[in-house]
N, CA, C and O atoms as a Maestro MAE file, in Angstrom:
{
 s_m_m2io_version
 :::
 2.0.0
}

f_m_ct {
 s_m_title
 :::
 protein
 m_atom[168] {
  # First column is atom index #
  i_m_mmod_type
  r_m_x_coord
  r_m_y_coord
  r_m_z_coord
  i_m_residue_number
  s_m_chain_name
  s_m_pdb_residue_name
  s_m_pdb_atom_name
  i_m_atomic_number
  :::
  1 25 12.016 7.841 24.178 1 A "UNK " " N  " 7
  2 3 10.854 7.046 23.826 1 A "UNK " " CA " 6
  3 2 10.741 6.999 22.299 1 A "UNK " " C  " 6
  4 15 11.033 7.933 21.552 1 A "UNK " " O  " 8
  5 25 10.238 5.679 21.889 2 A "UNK " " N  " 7
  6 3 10.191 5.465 20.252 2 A "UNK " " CA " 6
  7 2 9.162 5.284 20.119 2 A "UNK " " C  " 6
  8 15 8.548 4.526 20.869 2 A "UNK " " O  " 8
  9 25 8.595 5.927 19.098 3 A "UNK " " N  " 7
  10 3 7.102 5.800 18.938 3 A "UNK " " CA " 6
  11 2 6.184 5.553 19.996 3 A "UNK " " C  " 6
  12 15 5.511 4.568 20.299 3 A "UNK " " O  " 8
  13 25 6.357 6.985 20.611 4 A "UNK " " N  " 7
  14 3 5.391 7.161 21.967 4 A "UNK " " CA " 6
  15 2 5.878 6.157 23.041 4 A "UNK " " C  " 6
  16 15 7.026 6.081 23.481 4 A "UNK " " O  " 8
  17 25 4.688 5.311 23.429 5 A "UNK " " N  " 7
  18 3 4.768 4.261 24.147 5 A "UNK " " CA " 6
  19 2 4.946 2.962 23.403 5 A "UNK " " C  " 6
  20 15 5.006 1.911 24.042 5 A "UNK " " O  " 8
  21 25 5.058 2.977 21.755 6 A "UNK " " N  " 7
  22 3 4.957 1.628 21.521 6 A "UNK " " CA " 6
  23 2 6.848 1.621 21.159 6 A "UNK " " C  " 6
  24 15 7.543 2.515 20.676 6 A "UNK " " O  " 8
  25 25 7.126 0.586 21.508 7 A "UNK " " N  " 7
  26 3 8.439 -0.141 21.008 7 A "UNK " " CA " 6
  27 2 8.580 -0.341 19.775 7 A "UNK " " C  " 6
  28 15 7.698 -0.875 19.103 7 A "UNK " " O  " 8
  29 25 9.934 0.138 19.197 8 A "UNK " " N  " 7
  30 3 10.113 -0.278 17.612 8 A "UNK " " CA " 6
  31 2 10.225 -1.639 17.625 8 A "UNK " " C  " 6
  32 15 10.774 -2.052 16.603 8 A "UNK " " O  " 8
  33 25 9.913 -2.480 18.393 9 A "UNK " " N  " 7
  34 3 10.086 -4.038 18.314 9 A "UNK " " CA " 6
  35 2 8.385 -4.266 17.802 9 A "UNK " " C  " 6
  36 15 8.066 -4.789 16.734 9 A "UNK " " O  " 8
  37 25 7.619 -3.846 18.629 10 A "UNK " " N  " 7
  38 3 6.314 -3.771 18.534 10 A "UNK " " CA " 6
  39 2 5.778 -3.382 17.005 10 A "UNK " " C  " 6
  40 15 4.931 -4.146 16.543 10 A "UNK " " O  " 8
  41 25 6.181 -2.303 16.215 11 A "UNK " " N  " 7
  42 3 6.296 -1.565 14.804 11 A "UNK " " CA " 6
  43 2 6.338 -2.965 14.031 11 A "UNK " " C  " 6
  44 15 5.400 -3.589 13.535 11 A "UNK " " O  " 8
  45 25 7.337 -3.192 14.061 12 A "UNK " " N  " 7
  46 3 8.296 -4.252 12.959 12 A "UNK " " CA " 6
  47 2 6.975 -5.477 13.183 12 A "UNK " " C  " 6
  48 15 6.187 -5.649 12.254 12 A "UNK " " O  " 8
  49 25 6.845 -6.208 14.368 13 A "UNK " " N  " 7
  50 3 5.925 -6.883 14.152 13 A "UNK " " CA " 6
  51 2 4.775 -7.016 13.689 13 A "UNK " " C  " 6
  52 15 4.188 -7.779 12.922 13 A "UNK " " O  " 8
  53 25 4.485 -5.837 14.499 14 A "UNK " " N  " 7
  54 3 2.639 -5.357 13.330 14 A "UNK " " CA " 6
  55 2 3.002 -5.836 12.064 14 A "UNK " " C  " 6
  56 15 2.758 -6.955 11.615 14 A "UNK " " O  " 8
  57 25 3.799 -4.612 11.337 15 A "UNK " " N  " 7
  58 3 4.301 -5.346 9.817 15 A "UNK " " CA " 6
  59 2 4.292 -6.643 9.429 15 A "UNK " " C  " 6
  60 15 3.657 -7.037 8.451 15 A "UNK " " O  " 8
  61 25 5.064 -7.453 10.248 16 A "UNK " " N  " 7
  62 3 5.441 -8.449 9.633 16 A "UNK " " CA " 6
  63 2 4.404 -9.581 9.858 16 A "UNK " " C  " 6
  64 15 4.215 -10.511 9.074 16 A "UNK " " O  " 8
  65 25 3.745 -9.375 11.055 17 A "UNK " " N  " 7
  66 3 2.539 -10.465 11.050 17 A "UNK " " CA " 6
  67 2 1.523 -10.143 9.809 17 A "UNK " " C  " 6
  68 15 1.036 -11.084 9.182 17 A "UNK " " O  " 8
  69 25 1.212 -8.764 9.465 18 A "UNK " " N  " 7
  70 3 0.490 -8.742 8.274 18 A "UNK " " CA " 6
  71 2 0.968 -9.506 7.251 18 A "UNK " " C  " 6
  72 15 0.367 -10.492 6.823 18 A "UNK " " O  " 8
  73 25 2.189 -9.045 6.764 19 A "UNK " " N  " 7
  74 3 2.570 -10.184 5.775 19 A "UNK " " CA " 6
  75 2 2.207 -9.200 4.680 19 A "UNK " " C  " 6
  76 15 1.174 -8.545 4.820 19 A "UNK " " O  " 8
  77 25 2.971 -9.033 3.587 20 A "UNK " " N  " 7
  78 3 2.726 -8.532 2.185 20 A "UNK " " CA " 6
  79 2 1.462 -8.737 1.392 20 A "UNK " " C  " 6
  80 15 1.249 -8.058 0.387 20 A "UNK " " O  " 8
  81 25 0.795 -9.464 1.728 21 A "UNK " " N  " 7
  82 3 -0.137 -9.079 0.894 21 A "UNK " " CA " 6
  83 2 -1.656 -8.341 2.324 21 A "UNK " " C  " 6
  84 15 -2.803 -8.787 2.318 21 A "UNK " " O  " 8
  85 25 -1.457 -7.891 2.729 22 A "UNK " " N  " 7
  86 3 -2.330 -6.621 3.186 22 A "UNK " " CA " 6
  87 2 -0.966 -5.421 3.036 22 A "UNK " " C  " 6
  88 15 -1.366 -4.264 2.908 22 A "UNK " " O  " 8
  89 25 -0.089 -5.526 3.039 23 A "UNK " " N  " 7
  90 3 0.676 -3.975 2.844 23 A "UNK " " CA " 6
  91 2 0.464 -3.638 1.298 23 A "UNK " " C  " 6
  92 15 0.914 -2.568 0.889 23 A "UNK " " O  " 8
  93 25 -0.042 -4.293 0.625 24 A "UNK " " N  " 7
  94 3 -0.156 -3.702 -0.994 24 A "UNK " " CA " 6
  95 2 -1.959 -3.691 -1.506 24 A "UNK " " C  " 6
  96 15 -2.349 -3.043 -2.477 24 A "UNK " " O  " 8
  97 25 -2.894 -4.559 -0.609 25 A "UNK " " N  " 7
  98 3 -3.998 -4.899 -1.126 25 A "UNK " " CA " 6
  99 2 -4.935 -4.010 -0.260 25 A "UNK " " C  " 6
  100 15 -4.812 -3.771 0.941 25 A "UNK " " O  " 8
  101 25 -5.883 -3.575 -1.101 26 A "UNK " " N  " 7
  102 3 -7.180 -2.674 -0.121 26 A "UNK " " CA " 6
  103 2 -7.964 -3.852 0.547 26 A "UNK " " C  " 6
  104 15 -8.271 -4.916 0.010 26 A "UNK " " O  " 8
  105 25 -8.366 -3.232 2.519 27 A "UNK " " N  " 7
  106 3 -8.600 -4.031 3.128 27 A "UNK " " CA " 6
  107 2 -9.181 -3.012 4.024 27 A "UNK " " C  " 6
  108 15 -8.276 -2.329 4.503 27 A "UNK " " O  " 8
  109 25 -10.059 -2.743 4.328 28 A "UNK " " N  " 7
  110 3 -10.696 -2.177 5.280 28 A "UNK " " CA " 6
  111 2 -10.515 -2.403 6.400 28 A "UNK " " C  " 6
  112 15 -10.375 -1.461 7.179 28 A "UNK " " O  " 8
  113 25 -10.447 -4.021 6.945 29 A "UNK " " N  " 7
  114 3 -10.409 -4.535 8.162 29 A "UNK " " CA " 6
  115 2 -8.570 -4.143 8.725 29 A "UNK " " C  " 6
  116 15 -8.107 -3.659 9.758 29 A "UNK " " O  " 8
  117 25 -7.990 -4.620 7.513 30 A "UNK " " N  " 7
  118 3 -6.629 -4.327 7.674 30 A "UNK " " CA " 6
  119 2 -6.178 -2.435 7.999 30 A "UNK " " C  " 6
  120 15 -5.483 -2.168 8.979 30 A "UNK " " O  " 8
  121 25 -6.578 -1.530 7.242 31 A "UNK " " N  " 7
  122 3 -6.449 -0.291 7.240 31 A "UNK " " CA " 6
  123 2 -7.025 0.340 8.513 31 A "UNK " " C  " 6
  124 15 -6.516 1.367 8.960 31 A "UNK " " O  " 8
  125 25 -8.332 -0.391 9.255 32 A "UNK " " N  " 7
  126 3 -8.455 -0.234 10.472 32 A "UNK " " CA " 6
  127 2 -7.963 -0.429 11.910 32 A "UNK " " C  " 6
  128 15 -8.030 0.060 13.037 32 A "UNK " " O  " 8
  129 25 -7.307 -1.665 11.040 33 A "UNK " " N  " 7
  130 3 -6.070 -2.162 12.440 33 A "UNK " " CA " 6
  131 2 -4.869 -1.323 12.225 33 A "UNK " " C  " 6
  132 15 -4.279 -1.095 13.281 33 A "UNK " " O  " 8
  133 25 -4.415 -0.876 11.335 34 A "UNK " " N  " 7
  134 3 -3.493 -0.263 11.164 34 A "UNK " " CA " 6
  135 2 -4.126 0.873 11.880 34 A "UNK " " C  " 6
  136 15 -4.150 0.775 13.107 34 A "UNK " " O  " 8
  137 25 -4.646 1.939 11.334 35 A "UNK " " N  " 7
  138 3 -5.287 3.407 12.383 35 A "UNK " " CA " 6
  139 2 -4.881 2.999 13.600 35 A "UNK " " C  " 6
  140 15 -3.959 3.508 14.239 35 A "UNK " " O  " 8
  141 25 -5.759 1.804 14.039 36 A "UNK " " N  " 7
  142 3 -5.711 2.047 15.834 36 A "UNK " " CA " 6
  143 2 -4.527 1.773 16.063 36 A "UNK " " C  " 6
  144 15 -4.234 2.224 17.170 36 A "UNK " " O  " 8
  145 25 -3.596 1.211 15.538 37 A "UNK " " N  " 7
  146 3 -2.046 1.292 15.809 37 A "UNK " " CA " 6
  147 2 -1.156 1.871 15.649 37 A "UNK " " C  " 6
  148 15 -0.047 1.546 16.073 37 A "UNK " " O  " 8
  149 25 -1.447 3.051 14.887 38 A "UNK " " N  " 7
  150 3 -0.896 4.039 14.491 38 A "UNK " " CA " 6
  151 2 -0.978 5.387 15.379 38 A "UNK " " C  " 6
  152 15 -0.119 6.238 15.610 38 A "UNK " " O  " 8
  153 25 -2.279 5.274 15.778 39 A "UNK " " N  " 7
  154 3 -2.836 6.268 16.874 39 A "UNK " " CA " 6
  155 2 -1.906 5.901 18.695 39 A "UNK " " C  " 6
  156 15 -1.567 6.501 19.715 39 A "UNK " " O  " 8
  157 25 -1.883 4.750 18.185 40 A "UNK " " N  " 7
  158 3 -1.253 4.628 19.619 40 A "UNK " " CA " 6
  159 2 0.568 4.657 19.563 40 A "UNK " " C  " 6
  160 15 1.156 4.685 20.644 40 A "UNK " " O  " 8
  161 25 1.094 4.651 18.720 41 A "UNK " " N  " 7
  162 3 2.321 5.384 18.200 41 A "UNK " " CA " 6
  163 2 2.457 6.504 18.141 41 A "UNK " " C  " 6
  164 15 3.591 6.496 17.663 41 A "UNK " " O  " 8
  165 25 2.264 7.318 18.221 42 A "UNK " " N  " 7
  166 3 1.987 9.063 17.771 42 A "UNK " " CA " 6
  167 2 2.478 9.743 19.343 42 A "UNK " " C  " 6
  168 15 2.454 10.961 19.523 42 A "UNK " " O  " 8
  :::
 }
 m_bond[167] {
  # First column is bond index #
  i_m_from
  i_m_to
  i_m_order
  :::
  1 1 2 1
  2 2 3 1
  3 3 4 2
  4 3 5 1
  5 5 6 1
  6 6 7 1
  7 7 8 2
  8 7 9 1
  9 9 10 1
  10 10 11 1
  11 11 12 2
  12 11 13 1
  13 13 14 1
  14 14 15 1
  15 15 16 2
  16 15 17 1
  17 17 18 1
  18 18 19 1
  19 19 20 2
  20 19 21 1
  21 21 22 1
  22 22 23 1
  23 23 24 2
  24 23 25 1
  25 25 26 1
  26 26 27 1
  27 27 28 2
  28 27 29 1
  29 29 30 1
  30 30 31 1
  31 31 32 2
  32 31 33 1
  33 33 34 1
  34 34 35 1
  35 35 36 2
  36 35 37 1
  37 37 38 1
  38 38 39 1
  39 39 40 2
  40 39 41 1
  41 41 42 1
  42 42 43 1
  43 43 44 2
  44 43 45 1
  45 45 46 1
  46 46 47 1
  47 47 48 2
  48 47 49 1
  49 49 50 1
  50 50 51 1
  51 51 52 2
  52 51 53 1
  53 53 54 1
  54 54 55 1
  55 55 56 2
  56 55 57 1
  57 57 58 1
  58 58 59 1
  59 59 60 2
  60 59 61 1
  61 61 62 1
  62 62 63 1
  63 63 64 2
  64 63 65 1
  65 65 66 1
  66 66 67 1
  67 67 68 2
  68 67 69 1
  69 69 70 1
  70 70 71 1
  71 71 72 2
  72 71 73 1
  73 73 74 1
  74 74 75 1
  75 75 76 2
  76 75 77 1
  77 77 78 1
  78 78 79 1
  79 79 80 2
  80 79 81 1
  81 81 82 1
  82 82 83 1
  83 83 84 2
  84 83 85 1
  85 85 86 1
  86 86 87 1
  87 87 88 2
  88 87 89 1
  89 89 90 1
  90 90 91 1
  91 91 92 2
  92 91 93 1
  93 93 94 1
  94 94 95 1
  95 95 96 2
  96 95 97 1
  97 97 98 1
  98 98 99 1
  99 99 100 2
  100 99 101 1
  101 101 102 1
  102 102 103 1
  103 103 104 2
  104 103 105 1
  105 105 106 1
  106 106 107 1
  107 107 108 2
  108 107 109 1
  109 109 110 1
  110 110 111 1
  111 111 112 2
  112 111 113 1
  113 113 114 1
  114 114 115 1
  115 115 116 2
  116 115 117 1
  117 117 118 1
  118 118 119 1
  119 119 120 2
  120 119 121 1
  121 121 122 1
  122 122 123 1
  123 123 124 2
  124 123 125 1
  125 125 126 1
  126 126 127 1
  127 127 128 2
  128 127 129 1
  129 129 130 1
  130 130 131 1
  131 131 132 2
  132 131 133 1
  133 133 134 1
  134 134 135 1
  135 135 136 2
  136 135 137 1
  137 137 138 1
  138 138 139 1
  139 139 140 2
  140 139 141 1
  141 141 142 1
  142 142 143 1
  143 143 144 2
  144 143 145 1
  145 145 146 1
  146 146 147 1
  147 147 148 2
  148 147 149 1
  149 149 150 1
  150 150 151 1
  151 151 152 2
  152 151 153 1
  153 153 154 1
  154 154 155 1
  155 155 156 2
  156 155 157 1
  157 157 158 1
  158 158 159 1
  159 159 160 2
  160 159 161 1
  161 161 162 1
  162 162 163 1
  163 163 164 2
  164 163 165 1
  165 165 166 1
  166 166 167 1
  167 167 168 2
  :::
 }
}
């Protein structure tokens, strides 16, 4: 299993639907979606 139950296919997308500018810019809304997706990776 890769990242728990989530798929490294699943990973890569999160990423990439954000798009570079929330991976470099403070975003609350963004940093929160990230947590709950992170939590469910673990």
């Amino acid at each position: 299993m890769i990242f728990g139950l989530t798929k490294l296919s699943q990973v890569i997308e999160f990423w990439r639907d954000a798009g570079p500018q929330a991976w470099f810019a403070k975003n609350d809304d963004f940093d929160a979606r990230f947590t709950a997706f992170a939590t469910i990776c673990i």
